[in-house]
C-alpha positions, 0 to 999 in steps of 0.5 A, spaced: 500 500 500 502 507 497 502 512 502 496 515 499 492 509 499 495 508 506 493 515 508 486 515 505 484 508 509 486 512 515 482 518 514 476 513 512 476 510 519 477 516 522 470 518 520 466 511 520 468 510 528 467 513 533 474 510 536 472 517 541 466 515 544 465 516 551 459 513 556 458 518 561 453 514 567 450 518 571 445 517 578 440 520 581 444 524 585 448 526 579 442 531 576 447 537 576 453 534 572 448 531 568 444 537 565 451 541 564 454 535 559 448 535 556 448 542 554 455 544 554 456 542 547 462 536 547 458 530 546 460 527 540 458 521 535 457 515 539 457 518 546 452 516 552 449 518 557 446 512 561 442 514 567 443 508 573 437 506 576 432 511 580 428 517 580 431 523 577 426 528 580 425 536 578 430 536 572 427 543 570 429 545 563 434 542 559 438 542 552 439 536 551 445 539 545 449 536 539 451 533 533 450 524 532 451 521 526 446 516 523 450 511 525 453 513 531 447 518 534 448 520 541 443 517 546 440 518 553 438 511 556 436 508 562 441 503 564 436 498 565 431 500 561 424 503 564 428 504 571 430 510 570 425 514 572 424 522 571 419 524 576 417 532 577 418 538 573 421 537 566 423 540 560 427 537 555 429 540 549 434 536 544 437 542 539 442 538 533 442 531 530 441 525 531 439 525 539 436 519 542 432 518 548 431 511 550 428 507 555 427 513 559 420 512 564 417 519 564 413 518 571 409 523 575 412 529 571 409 535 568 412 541 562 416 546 567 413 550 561 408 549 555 411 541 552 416 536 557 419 533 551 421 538 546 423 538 539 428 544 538 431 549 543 427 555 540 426 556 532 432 557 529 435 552 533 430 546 531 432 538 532 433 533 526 434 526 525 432 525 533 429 520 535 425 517 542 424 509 542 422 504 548 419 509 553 414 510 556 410 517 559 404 515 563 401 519 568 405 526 568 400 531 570 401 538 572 398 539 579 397 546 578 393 545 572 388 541 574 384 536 569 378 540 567 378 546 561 380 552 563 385 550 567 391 550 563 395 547 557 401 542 557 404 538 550 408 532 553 412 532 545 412 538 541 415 535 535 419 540 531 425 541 525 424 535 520 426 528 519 424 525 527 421 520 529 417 517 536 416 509 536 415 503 541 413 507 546 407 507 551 403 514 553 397 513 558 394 517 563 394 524 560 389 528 564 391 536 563 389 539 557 393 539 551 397 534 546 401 526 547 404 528 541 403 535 536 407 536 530 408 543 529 408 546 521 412 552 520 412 555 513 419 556 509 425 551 509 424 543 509 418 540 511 417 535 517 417 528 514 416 525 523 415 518 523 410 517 528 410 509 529 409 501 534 407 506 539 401 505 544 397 510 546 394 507 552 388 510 557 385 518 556 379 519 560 374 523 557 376 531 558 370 535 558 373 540 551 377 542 546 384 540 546 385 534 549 387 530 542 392 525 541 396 526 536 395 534 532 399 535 525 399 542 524 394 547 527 389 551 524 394 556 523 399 552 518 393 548 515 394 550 508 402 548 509 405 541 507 408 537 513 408 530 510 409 526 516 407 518 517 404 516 522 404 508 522 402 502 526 400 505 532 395 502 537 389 508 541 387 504 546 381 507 550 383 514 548 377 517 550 379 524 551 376 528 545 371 527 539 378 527 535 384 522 537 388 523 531 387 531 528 390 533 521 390 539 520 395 541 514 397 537 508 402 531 504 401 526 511 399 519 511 396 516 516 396 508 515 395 501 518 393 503 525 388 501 530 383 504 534 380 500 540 374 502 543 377 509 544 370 515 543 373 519 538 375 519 531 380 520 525 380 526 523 382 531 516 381 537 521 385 542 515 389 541 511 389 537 503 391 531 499 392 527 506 392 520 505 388 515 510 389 507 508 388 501 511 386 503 518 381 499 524 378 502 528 374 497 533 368 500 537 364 494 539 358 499 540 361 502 545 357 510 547 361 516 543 365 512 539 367 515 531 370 513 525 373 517 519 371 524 517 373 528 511 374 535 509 377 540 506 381 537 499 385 531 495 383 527 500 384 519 498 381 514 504 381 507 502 382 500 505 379 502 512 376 497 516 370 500 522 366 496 525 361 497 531 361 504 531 355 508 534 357 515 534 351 519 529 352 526 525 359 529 526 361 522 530 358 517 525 362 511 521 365 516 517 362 523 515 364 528 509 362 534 511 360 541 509 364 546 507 363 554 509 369 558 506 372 556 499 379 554 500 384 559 501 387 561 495 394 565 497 397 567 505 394 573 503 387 570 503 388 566 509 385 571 516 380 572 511 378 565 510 379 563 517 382 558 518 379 555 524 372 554 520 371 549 514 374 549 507 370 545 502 370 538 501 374 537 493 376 532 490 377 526 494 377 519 493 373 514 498 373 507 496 374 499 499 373 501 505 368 496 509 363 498 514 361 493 519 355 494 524 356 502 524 349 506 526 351 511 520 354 513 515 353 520 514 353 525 507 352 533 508 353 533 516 354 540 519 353 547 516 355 551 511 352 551 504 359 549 500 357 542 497 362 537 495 365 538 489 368 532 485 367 527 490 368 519 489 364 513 494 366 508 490 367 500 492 365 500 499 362 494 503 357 497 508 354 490 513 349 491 518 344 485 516 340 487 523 339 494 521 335 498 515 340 502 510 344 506 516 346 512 509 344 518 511 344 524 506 344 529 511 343 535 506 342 533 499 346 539 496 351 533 496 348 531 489 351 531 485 359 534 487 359 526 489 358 520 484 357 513 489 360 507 485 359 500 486 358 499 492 356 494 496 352 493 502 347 488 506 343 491 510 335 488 514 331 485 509 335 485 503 333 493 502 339 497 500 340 504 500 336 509 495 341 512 492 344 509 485 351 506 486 349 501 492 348 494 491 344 489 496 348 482 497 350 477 502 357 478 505 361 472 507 361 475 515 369 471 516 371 474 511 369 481 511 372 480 518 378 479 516 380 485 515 381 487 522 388 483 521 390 489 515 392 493 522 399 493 525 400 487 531 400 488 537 406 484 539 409 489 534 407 495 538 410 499 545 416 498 549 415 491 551 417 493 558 412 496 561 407 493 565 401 496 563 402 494 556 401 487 556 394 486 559 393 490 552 396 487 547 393 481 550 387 483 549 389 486 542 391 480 539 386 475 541 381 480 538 385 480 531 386 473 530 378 472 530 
């Protein structure tokens, strides 16, 4: 080997291995030292900061700063995974690339500010290819907060810069106001493109208002941005916290191959356009409260979901295509004038091989406003209620005819079909129509694997899909 040649091999090694990377441990009564490596700039690629067993209490507000690669990120773990426990006021804010968060039980702590776990140190200082995975957040509640509307607002993940992604992780137990999870969608600059997947959104009782979803992707304020962000093979298990669990409010997301399990709320396109919603199941099991999937605004395309024994009517049915109140904004000059927290008209949307099982309704022209849907496709559906008579209700026969039924088939009581051209009454095969509830994601696949009050739920969960 020439000296070129020799020198090349060495530069190359210099920067494939991190021969350099340090694990930093720490205890609980370490919290001090802790917080100044976190943010002092000097972790490298490959670094860890790995955290003894206890409980690190009130660690306040913190940068967690640097630059991994993505073979080498730099992480923050337990050392036994989920008996590292942060307790008490928290606010963690990941500023560079590829930083990590695993292992980690958030127990009992509360955002010190507006979001416990946040994205980005403030906006020209975002996070990108960071990661959270195999963690769990249950019951961190500010006490200040109370858990009633009025009583203040606190996020546990703010999602922000591009490219990051949340999985394998357990939340349960959110009272206070606010989001698990909100993605936030700025104008300019590289779009979002979040992952959000294999986690399980356990218990959230319900709330009483506004501002208790799951998971917001954008806000009415950046609806007509694009975020393109995936959320994928997750579980909502009994999230009961508002009438939306999984609320999109902007545009180019796609939302698919999760499952809903009695949980009273729905799949929402709140805002935003050309959202994709595939392959979904969402399980009632005629539980009061419960939705479906509702549709407005525009360039939607909603195929191959499964809902079954959902009984929610009107703005809660198995699936609703609304109506809209305000054109679509045209320009961001336009946008205060369209108002942005209202509805834009439903366009353009293609609904088609999704099922419908034992649903009280499916509902056409819900809500108000006199802005019909335009060029709107409901074609090769399934709809199996053979205890009921026709469930499809034309809440405003203004939809006609902005949206063209194609094809679909339904097997309602007495053999009667709908009186609308597009339905054909037929006998289903009802194993094989119940199938498709397996097209969603495992449970087993799903959570950290290590906390405990996951496994009577994916129990549950997977006797349910191999039925």
């Amino acid at each position: 080997m020439n000296k070129k040649s020799f020198a090349s091999t060495i530069i190359a090694v210099i920067f494939v291995c991190p021969v350099l990377a340090v694990t930093h441990t720490f205890t609980p009564t370490d919290i001090g030292s802790l917080k100044i490596k976190m943010s002092d700039g000097s972790l490298q690629p490959g670094d860890t900061l790995l955290l003894q067993d206890g409980t690190y209490s009130h660690l306040g507000k913190v940068s967690f700063t640097g630059n991994g690669t993505a073979d080498y990120p730099i992480i923050l773990k337990a050392a036994n995974t989920g008996k590292a426990i942060i307790s008490g006021t928290t606010e963690i804010r990941m500023t560079g690339s590829y930083l990590q968060l695993e292992g980690l039980y958030f127990h009992k702590a509360w955002a010190s500010d507006f979001e416990m776990i946040e994205f980005q140190l403030d906006k020209e200082h975002p996070a990108t290819h960071c990661r959270i995975t195999q963690c769990a957040i249950d019951d961190c509640n500010d006490p200040a907060k109370g858990e009633k509307p009025g009583g203040g607002t606190e996020n546990w993940i703010g999602l922000h810069g591009n490219n990051n992604r949340i999985d394998h992780c357990y939340f349960a137990n959110k009272r206070a106001r606010g989001l698990v999870i909100q993605i936030t969608v700025e104008d300019g600059g590289d779009h979002n493109h979040h992952q959000i997947d294999h986690n399980i959104f356990g218990y959230r009782k319900p709330f009483g208002g506004n501002g208790a979803e799951i998971i917001r992707v954008g806000n009415s304020w950046s609806s007509q941005l694009p975020s393109y962000s995936i959320i994928e093979e997750n579980i909502f298990y009994h999230c009961d916290g508002e009438n939306e669990i999984i609320s999109v409010k902007s545009g180019f997301n796609t939302v698919r191959r999760n499952l809903f399990y009695e949980s009273r709320g729905g799949l929402v396109c709140r805002h935003g356009h050309n959202n994709i919603i595939d392959s979904n199941v969402i399980i009632g099991n005629q539980l009061p409260g419960t939705s479906g999937i509702r549709i407005i605004n525009q360039g939607h395309t909603v195929s191959n979901n499964y809902v079954e024994g959902v009984t929610g009517k009107g703005s809660s049915a198995a699936f609703i295509l609304r109506m809209g109140v305000y054109e679509r904004p045209s320009a961001p000059e336009d946008y205060e004038d369209e108002k942005l927290k209202s509805y834009h008209r439903a366009a353009n949307i293609d609904i088609a091989f999704n099922t419908f099982v034992d649903c009280a309704e499916l509902n056409f022209g819900d809500g108000q406003g006199d802005k019909e849907p335009q060029n709107v496709r409901f074609a090769h559906n399934r709809i199996y209620s053979p205890n009921t008579f026709p469930n499809i209700k034309i809440n405003n026969p203004a939809i006609f005819p902005g949206t063209t039924f194609v094809d679909n088939l339904c097997q309602f009581k007495s053999k009667e079909s709908p009186a609308i051209k597009g339905f054909q009454s037929i006998t289903f095969n009802k194993e094989q129509i119940k199938a498709q509830r397996r097209q969603a994601v495992s449970p087993a696949d799903c959570g950290t694997t290590w906390h405990s009050a996951e496994l009577n739920e994916i129990d549950i969960l997977t006797g349910l899909m191999q039925q």
